[in-house]
matplotlib code that plots the C-alpha trace (Angstrom):
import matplotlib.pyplot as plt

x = [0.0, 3.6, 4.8, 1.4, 2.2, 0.5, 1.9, 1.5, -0.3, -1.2, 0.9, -1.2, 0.2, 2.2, 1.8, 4.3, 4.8, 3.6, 3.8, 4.3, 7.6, 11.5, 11.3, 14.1, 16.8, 15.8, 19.5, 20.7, 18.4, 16.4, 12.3, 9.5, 7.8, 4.7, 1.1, 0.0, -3.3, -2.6, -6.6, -7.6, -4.3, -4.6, -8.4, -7.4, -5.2, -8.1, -10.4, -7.6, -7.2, -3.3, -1.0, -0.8, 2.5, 1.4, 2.4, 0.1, 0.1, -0.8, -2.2, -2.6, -5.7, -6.3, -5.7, -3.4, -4.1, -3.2, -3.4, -3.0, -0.7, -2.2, -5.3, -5.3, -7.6, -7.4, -9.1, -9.4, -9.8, -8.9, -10.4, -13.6, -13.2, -14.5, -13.1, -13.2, -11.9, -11.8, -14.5, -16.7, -17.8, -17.1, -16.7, -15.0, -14.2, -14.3, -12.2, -12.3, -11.0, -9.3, -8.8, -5.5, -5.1, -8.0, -7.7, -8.1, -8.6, -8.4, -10.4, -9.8, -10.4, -13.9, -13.1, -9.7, -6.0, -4.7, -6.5, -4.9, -4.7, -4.1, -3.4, -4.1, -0.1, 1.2, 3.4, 6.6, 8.9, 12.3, 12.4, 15.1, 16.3, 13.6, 10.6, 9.1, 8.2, 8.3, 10.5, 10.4, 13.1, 15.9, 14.9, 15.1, 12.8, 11.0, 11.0, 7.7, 6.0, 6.3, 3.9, 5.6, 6.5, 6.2, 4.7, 5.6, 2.8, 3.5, 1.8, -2.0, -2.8, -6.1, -9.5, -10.8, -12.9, -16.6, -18.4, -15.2, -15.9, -15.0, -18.6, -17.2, -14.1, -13.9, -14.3, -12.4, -12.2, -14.4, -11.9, -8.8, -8.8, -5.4, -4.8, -1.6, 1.1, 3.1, 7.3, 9.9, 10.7, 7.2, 9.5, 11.1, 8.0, 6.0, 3.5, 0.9, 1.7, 1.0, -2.0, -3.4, -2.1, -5.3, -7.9, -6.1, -7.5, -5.0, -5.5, -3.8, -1.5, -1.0, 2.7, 1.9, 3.2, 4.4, 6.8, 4.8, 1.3, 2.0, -0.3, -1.1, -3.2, -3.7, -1.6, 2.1, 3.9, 6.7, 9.8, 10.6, 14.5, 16.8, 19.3, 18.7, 19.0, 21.4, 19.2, 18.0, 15.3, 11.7, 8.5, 5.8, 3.3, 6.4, 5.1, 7.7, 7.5, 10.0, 10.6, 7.3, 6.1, 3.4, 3.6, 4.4, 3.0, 5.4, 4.3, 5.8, 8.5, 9.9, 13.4, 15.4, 14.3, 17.0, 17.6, 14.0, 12.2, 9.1, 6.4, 4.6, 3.3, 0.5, 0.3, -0.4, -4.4, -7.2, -6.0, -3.2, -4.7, -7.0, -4.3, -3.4, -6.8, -7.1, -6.8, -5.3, -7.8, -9.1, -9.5, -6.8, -7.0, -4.6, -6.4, -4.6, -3.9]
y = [-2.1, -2.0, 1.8, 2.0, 4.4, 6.4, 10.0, 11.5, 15.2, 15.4, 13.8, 14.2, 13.7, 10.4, 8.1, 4.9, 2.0, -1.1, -4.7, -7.7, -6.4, -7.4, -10.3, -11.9, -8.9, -8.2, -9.4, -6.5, -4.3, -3.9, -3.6, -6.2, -3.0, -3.5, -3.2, -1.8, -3.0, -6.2, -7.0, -4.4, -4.8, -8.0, -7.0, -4.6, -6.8, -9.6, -7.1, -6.9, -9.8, -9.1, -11.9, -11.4, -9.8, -6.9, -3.3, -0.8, 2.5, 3.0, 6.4, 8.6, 10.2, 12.5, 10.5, 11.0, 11.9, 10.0, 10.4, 7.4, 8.2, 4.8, 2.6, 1.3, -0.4, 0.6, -0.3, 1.7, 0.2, 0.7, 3.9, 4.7, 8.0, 10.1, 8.3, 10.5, 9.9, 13.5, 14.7, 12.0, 10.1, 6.3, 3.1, 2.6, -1.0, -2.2, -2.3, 0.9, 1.6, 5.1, 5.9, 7.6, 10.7, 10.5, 12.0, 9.8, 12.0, 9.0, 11.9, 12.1, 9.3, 9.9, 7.2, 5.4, 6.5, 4.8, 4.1, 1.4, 2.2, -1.1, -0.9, -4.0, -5.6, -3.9, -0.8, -1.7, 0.1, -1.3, -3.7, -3.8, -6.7, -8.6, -6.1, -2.6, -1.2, 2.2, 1.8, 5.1, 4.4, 3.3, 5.1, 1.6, 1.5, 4.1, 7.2, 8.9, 10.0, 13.6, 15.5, 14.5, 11.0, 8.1, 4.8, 1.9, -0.3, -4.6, -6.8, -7.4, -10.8, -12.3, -10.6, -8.6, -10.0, -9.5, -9.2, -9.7, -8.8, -5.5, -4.8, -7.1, -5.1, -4.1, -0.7, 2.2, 0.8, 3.1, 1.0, -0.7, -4.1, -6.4, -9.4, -9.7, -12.4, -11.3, -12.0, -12.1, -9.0, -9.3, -9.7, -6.4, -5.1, -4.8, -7.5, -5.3, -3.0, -6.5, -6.3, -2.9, -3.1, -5.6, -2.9, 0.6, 2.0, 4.0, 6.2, 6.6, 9.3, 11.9, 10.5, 7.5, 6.4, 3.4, 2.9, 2.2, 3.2, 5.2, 5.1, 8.5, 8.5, 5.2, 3.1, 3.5, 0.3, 0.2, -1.5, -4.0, -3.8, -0.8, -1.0, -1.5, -4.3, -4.6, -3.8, -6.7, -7.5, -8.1, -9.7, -6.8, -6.9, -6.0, -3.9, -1.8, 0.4, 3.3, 4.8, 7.0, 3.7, 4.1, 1.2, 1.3, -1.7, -1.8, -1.7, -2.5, -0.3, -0.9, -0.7, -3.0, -2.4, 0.1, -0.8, -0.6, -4.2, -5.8, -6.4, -8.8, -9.3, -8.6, -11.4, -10.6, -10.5, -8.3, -6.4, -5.1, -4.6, -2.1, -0.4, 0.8, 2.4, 3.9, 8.1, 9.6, 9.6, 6.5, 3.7, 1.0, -1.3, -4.8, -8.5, -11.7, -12.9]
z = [-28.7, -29.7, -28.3, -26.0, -23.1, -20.8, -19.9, -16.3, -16.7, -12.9, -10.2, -7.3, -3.6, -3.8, -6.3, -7.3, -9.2, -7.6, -8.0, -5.8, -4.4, -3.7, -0.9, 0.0, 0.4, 4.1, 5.0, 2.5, 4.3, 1.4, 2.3, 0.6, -0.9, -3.2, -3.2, 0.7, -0.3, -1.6, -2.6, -4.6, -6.0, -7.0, -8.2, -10.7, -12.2, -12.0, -14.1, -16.9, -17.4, -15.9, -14.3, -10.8, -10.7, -13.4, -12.2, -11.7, -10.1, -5.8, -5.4, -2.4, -0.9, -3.9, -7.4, -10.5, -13.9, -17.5, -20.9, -23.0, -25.8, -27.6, -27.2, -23.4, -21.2, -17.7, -14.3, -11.0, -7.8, -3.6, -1.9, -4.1, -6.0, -8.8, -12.6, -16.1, -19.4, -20.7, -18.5, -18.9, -16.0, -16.0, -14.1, -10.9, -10.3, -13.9, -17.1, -19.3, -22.1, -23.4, -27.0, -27.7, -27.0, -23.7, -20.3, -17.8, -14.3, -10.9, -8.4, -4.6, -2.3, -1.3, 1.6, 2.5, 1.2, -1.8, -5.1, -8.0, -11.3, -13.9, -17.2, -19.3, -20.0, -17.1, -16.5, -17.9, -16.2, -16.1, -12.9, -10.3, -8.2, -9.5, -9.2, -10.5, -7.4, -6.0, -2.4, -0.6, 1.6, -0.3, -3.4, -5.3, -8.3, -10.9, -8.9, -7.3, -10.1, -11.9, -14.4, -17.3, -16.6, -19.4, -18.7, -20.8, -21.1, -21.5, -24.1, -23.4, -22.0, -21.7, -21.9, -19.4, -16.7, -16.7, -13.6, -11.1, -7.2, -7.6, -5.5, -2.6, -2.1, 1.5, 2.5, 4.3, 8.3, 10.6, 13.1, 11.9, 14.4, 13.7, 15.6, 17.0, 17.7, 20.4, 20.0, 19.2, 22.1, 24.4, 27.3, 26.8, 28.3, 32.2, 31.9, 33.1, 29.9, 27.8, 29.4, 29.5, 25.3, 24.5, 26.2, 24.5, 21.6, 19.6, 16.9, 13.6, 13.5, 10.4, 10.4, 8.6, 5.5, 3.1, 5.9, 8.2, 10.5, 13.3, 16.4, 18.9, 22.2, 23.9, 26.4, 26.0, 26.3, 29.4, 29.1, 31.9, 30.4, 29.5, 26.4, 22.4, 20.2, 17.7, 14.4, 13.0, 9.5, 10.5, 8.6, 7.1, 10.1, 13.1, 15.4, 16.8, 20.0, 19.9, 23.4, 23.2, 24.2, 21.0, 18.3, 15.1, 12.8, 9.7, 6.5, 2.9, 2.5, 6.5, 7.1, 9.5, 13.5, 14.0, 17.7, 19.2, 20.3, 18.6, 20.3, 17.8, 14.4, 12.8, 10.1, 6.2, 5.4, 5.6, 8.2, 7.1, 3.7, 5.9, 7.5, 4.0, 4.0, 7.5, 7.6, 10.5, 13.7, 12.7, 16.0, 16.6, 18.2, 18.9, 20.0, 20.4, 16.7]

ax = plt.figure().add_subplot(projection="3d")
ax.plot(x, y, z, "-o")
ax.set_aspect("equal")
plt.show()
């Protein structure tokens, strides 16, 4: 395996480096980052064999392509989606293994938004401030990838896993539901806004990204106070209300609140794991968490 690499041929939309991601710089401004998906994250790496922190590669709505310039054994799992190995129809969901020189084509999301692609040992990419991932908004991290790009794969650990819940994965939402904690800025808002908020339903708007989800239609939130905040660092899960009054639930490459108040927090689970999967029009709505 000494060398082993994997070479980009076909970029697709937005694909990055992933791992478990930077905590602990929020004071520097610097966001968590990693995995939006953090279960079929962690399940790729569980069907390699991979320790939990492994890189692999988050795709966006419409796949990447690889070729493996040595022996590899790869995985695929998040939104389901087409997988070759040089036009050959394989596995989605379990470990697969590419000679050198094979083409290994990740096809477009057939439901969801981002795919993962594992590699057994890990993409090796050089890691900064403690992790390899991808952070759109301060640029920290391997950049976006590029047909053309290398991929330095780490030494193989264990075995790969037979028979791991790849089947038991959750879905794409048909309506993304997250529970809700309201604070630390509730009171910045009419009370009857607080509780026209647990009826709405919002829908996911085309302007969401790694940085966060964006919400259109639905109630807009009314301040009860005028002013900003001084910026301030805030958990993955704030949900911020701009002055459209429509939330925004931040996501893993969030920057500090920039002035506006948060209304609550969506705490770290399955919901926000399905927020990574949820396409534009797609239901929201916010109960008591």
């Amino acid at each position: 395996m000494r060398g082993a690499a994997l070479e980009v041929f076909r970029a697709g939309a937005l694909a990055t480096v992933q791992d478990l991601g930077r905590p602990g710089y929020a004071h520097l401004g610097v966001p968590r980052s990693g995995a939006l998906d953090t279960g079929a994250y962690a399940l790729a790496n569980r069907l390699l064999g991979n320790p939990p922190e492994a890189a692999a590669l988050e795709t966006t709505l419409d796949g990447v392509g690889l070729r493996a310039l040595a022996p590899v054994t790869v995985a695929v799992t998040g939104a389901p989606c087409a997988v070759r190995v040089s036009g050959r129809a394989v596995a989605w969901g379990a470990p697969v293994w590419l000679r050198a020189g094979a083409e290994l084509e990740v096809g477009r999301a057939e439901s969801g938004v981002r795919s993962y692609v594992a590699v057994r040992g890990g993409f090796a990419v050089p890691p900064v401030l403690g992790s390899r991932s991808t952070d759109l908004l301060s640029g920290l991290g391997p950049p976006v990838l590029s047909a053309g790009t290398l991929l330095p794969v780490g030494p193989p650990g264990p075995d790969p896993l037979c028979g791991a819940d790849a089947l038991g994965a959750p879905g794409a939402p048909t309506e993304l539901v997250l529970p809700l904690r309201l604070g630390p800025r509730a009171d910045w808002f009419e009370p009857a806004s607080i509780a026209a908020l647990w009826r709405a339903e919002f829908r996911v708007s085309p302007e969401s990204n790694r940085i966060g989800l964006r919400t259109e239609a639905g109630a807009r939130l009314i301040r009860s106070r005028g002013g900003e905040l001084p910026s301030e660092g805030m958990v993955l899960g704030a949900v911020q209300v701009p002055p459209d009054g429509l939330p925004v639930v931040f996501l893993a490459d969030h920057p500090v609140t920039g002035g506006y108040p948060v209304v609550g927090v969506v705490p770290p689970g399955p919901p926000l794991n399905a927020a990574a999967q949820a396409r534009p029009g797609v239901p929201v709505r916010f109960v008591r968490g």
